[in-house]
C-alpha positions in Angstrom: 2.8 -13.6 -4.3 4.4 -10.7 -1.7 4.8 -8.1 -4.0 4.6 -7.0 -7.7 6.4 -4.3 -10.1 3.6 -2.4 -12.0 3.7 0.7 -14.2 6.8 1.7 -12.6 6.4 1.3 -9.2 6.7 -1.5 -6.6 3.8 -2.9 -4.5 3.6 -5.6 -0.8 1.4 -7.3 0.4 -0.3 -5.9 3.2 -2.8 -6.9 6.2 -3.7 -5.3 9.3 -0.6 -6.0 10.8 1.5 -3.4 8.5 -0.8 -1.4 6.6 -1.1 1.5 9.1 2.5 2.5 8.0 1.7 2.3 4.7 -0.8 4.3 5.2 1.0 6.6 7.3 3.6 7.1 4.6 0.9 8.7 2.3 0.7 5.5 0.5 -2.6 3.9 -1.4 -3.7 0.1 -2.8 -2.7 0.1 -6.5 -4.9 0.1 -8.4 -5.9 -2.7 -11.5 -7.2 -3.0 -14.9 -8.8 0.0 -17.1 -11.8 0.4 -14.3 -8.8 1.5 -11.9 -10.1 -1.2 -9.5 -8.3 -1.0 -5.7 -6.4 -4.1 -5.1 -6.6 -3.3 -0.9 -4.0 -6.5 -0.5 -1.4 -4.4 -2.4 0.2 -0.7 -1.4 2.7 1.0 -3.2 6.1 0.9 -1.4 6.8 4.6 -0.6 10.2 6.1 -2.6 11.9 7.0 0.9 12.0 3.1 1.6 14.5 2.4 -1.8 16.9 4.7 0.0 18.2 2.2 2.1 18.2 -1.5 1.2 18.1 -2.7 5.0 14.5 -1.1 5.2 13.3 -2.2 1.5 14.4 -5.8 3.1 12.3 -5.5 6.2 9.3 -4.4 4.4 9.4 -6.7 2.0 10.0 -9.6 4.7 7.0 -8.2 6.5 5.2 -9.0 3.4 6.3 -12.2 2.7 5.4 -13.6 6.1 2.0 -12.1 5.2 1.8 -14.2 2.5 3.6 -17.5 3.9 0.8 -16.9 7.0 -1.6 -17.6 4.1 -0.6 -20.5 2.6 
């Protein structure tokens, strides 16, 4: 799995390879269950990356390969 829709909002996968821009964009791990648990393999997708579909595409692709890489 490369990404998830939770509670309104849409979360990638992430490594070391991208999450510096995550990061960078004021972004956080979601967070799971009633504990509100970090999940550090999953960052939100920050709202100025829906403005454009090209760059929602490359970041999610960036998390997919993240996840292929894994398999």
């Amino acid at each position: 799995m490369f990404g998830l829709v939770y509670n309104d909002s849409v979360a990638l996968k992430v490594d070391l390879s991208n999450q510096s821009k995550y990061i960078a964009a004021g972004e956080a791990p979601i967070t799971v269950f009633k504990t509100n648990t970090p999940l550090p393999s999953y960052y939100t997708v920050p709202g100025s990356v829906f403005e454009n579909a090209s760059d929602f595409v490359s970041w999610a692709k960036e998390s997919y390969q993240i996840q292929v890489q894994k398999l």
